[in-house]
C-alpha positions as CSV (number, residue, x, y, z in Angstrom):
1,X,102.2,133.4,109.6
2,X,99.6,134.1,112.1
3,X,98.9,130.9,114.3
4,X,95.5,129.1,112.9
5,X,92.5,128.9,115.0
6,X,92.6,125.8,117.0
7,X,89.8,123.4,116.4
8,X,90.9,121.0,119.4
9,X,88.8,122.6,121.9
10,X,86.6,121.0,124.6
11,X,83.4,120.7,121.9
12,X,85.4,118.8,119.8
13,X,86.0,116.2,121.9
14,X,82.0,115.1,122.2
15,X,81.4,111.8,121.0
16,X,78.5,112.6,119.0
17,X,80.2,114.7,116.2
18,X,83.3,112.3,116.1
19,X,81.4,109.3,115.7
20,X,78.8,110.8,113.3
21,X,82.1,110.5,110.3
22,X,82.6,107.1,111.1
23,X,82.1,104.3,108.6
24,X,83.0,101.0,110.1
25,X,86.4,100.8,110.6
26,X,87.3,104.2,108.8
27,X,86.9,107.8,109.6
28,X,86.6,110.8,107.0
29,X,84.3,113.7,106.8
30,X,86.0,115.0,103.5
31,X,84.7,114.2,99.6
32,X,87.1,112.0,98.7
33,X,86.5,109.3,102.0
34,X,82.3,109.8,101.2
35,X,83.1,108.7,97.9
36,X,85.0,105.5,99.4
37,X,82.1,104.9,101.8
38,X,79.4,104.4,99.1
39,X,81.7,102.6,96.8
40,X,82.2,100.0,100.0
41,X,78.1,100.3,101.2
42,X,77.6,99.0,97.2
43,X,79.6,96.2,97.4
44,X,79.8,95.2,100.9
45,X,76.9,93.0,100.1
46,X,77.9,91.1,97.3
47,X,80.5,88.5,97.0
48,X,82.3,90.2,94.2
49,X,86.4,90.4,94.4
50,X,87.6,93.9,95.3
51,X,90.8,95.5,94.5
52,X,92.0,98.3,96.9
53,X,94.7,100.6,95.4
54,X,96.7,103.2,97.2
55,X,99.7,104.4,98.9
56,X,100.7,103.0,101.7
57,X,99.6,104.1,105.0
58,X,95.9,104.7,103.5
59,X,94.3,102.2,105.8
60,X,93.8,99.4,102.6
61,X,93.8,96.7,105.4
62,X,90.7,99.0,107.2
63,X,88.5,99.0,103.6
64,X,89.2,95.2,103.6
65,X,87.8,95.0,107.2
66,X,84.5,97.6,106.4
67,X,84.2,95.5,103.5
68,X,83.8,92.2,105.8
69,X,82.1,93.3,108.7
70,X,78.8,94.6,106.5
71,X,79.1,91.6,104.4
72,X,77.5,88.2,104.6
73,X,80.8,87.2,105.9
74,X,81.1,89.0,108.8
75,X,80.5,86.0,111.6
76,X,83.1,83.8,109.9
77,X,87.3,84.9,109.7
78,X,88.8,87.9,108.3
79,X,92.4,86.4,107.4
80,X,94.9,89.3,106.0
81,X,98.0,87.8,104.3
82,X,100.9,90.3,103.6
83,X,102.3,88.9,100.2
84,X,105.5,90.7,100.3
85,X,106.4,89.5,104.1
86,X,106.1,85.8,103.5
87,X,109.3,83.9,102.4
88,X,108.9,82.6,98.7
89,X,109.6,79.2,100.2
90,X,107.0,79.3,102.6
91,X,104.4,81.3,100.7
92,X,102.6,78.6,99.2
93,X,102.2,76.2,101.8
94,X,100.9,79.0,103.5
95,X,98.5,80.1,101.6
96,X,97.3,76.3,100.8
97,X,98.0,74.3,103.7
98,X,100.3,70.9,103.7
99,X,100.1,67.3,103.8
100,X,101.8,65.6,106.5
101,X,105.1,64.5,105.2
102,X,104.7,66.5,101.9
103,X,108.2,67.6,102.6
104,X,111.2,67.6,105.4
105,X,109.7,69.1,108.8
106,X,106.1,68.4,107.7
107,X,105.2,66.2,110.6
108,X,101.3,67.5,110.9
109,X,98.8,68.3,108.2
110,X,98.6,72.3,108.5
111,X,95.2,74.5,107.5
112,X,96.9,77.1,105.3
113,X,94.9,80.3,104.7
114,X,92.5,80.0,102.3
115,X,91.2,77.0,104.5
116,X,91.0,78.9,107.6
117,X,89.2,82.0,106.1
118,X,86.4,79.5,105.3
119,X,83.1,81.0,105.2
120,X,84.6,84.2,105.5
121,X,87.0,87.1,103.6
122,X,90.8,86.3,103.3
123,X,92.3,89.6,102.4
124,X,95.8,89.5,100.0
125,X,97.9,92.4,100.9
126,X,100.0,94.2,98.4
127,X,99.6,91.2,96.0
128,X,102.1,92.6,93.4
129,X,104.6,91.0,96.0
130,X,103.8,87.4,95.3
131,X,105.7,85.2,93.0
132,X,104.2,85.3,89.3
133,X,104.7,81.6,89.2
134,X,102.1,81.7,92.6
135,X,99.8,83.6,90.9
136,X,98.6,80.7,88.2
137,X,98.1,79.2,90.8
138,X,95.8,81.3,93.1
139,X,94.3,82.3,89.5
140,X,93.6,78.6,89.5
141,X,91.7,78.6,92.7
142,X,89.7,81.9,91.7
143,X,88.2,80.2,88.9
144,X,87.3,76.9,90.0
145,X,86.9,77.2,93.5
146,X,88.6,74.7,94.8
147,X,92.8,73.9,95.8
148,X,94.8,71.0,97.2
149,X,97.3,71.1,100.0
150,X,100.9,71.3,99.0
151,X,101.8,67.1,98.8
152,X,98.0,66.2,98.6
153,X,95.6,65.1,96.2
154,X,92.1,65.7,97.3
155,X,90.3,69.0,96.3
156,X,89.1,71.6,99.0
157,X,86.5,74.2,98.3
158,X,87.0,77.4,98.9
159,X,84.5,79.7,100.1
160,X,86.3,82.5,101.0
161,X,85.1,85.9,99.5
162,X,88.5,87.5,98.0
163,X,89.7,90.8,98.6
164,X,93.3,92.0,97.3
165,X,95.3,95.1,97.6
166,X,98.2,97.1,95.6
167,X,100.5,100.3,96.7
168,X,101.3,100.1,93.0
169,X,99.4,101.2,90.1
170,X,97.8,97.6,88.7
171,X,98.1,98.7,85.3
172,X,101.9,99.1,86.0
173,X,102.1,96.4,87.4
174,X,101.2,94.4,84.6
175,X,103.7,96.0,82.2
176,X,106.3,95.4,84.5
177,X,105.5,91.8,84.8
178,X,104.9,92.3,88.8
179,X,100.8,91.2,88.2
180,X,99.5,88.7,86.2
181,X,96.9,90.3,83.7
182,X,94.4,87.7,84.2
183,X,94.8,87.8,87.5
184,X,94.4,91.3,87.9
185,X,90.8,91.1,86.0
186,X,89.3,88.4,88.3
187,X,90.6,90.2,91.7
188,X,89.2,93.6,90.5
189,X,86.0,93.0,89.4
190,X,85.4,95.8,92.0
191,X,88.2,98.7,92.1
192,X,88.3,101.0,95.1
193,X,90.9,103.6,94.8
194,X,91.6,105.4,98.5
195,X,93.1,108.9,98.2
196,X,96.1,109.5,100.2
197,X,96.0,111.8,103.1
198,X,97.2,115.1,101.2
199,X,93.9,114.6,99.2
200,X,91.4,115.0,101.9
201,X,92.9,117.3,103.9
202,X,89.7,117.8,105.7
203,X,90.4,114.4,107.5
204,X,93.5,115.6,109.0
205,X,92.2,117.1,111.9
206,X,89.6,114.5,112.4
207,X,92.0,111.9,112.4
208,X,94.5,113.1,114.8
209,X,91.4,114.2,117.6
210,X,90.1,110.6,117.0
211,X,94.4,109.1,117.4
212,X,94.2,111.8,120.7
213,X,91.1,110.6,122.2
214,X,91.7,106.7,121.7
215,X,94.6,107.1,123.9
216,X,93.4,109.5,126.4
217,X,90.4,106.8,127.2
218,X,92.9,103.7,126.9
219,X,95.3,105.4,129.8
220,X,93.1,107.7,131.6
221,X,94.4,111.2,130.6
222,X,92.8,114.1,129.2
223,X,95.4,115.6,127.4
224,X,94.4,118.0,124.6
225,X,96.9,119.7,121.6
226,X,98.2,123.0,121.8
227,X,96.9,126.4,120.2
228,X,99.0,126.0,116.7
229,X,98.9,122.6,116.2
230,X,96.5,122.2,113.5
231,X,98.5,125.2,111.4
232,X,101.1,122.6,111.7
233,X,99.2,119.2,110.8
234,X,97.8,120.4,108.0
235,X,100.4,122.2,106.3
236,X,102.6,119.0,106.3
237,X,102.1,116.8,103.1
238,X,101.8,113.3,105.3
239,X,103.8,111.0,102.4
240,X,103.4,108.3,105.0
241,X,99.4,109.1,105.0
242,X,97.9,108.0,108.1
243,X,100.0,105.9,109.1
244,X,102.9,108.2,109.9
245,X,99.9,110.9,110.9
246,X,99.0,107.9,113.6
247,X,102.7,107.4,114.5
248,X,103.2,111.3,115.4
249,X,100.1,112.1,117.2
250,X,101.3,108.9,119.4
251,X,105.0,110.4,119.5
252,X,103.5,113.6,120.6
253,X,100.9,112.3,123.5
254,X,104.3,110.5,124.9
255,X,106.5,113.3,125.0
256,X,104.0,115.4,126.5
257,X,104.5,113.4,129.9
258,X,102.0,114.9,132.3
259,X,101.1,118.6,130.2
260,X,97.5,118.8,129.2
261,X,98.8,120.8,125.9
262,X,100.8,118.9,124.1
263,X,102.8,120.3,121.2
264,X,104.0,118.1,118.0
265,X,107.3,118.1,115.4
266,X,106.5,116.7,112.1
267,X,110.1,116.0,111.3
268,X,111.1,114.1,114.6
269,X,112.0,110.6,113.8
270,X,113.8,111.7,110.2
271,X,116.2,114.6,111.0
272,X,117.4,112.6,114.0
273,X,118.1,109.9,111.6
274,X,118.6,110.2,108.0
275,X,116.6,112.3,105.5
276,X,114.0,111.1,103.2
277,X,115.6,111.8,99.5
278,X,113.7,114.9,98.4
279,X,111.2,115.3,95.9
280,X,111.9,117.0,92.8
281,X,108.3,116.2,91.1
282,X,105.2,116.6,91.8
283,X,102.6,114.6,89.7
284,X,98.6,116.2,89.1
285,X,96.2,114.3,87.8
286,X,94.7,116.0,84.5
287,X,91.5,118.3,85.4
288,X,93.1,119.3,88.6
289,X,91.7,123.0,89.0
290,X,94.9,125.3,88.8
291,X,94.3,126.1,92.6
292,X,95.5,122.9,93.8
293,X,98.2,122.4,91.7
294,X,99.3,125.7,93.0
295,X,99.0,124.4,96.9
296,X,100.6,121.2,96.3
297,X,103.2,122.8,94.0
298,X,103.7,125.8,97.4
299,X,103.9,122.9,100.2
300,X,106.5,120.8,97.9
301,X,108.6,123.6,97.3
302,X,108.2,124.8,101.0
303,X,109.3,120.9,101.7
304,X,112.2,120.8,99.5
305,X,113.7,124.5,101.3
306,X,113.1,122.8,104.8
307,X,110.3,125.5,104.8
308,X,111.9,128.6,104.5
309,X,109.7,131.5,102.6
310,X,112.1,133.2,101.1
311,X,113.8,130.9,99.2
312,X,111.0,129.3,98.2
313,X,109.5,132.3,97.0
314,X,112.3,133.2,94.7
315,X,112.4,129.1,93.8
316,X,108.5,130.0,92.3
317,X,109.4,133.4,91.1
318,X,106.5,135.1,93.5
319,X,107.0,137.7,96.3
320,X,107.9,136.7,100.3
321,X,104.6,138.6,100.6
322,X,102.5,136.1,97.9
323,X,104.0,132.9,99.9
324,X,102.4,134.5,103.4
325,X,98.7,135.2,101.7
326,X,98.8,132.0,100.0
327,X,99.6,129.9,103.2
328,X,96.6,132.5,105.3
329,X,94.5,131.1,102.5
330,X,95.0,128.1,103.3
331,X,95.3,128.1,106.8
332,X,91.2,130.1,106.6
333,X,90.0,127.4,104.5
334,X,91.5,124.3,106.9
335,X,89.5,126.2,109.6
336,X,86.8,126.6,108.0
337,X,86.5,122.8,107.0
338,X,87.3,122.0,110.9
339,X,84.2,124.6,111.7
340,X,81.7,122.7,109.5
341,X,83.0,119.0,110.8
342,X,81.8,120.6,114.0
343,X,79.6,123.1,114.1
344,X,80.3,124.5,118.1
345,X,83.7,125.8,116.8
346,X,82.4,128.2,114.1
């Protein structure tokens, strides 16, 4: 395959164009990410609940801190709780405070969360991860707006503006007794679904010259990627979304030392390790045009062969010469999408 135009020239490096697809703490130029912005610029405003679903690695946590900072909230906390990473024993005194001697080791009273995101947004991460038992409970506070301490007996308001967030499917959830059905109707009165990275492949690039130009300005460098790194960004699928297309843009700007063009391996930190188990399904929502199911159904097969054409042409029952026009398809239509995101490169 020919090596793709490189969008990361100097004139993609002005400030102007990167910061015109910024959206407070997000960045996207493609449809899917405008959708996402005018979802949040409708309810930013109001005090309703929201519900962020996706993968993880989507930046759920950076929707919940949009959200606040063009809210009515935005001069009081922003408190992010991870459900799934505190202890069950722990998780409700937490969330609620304590008493002073409400049980062995309690020697202070202790704000939990909801008290010290007072006035402001107190964000529940992946909220399928806390105890059902738990869940009356914070149902409890949702409706009346009020909780007591763990070993107290005076009531606290709560004016905290709710947000929540779920790598699962909520629906799911629900079946599989992970998410309270009633709770799941007063958290989402406002659902924002975020597309994972391999559905707005137009943000690729954006992204990793936005990861490359945060830490050129925080240590002083001007490095800048190398001639076919964009073929390789955006043919990889990204299952770890922008989180792992954070984490290799950072591997690559260390491993370049002191080169200005700096290369990157997709594959690094798993073949040197263990092997993610490979995928033998892909899913497609229905009214997918047949196009993209045919990409995603190229790049998974191309995944599962450790990218090698010719098996994975005979795997789709296609010619070696069908796999190299698709891919130049693609590759023309990535560059084309980098071209319109700035203008100078076309």
């Amino acid at each position: 395959m020919p090596p793709l135009p490189s969008p990361f020239s100097a004139a993609a490096t002005d400030l102007h164009d990167h910061e015109a697809h910024r959206f407070g703490c997000l960045y996207g130029a493609s449809s899917a990410m405008r959708k996402v912005f005018r979802l949040i610029g409708r309810v930013a405003a109001s005090d309703a609940s929201v519900m962020i679903m996706g993968e993880s690695g989507c930046g759920k946590e950076l929707v919940a801190q949009t959200i606040h900072e063009m809210s009515g909230y935005a001069s009081a906390p922003f408190i992010a709780i991870n459900c799934g990473a505190l202890p069950v024993s722990l998780i409700e005194s937490e969330l609620f405070g304590y008493e002073r001697g409400a049980f062995t080791g309690a020697n202070k009273t202790h704000q939990g969360f909801f008290e010290r995101a007072q006035g402001g947004t107190l964000f529940l991460d992946e909220i399928t991860e806390m105890p059902v038992d738990l869940q009356v409970r914070l149902l409890r506070v949702l409706e009346t707006g009020s909780f007591t301490r763990v070993g107290g007996d005076r009531e606290i308001r709560c004016n905290a503006r709710i947000l929540a967030a779920t790598n699962r499917e909520p629906l799911d959830a629900v079946r599989h007794g992970q998410l309270r059905q009633d709770l799941l109707y007063r958290l989402a009165v406002f659902p924002i679904p975020l597309p994972p990275l391999r559905e707005r492949a137009e943000d690729v690039l954006l992204l990793a010259h936005h990861f490359l130009k945060g830490w050129n300005t925080q240590f002083g460098t001007q490095k800048h990627f190398a001639q076919d790194v964009a073929g390789k960004l955006c043919r990889h699928d990204w299952p770890g979304n922008v989180r792992e297309l954070k984490n290799c843009i950072h591997r690559a700007y260390i491993m370049a030392d002191k080169v200005v063009d700096i290369d990157i391996d997709t594959l690094v930190p798993l073949t040197s390790f263990t092997r993610p188990q490979e995928r033998t399904v892909i899913e497609v929502e229905v009214g997918t045009p047949l196009e993209e199911v045919e990409r995603r159904l190229i790049f998974a097969t191309l995944d599962r062969y450790h990218g090698n054409k010719r098996r994975t042409a005979k795997a789709l029952g296609i010619s070696l010469k069908t796999i190299y026009n698709r891919l130049n398809s693609y590759a023309d239509r990535i560059a084309k999408s980098a071209a319109e995101i700035h203008p100078s490169l076309a």
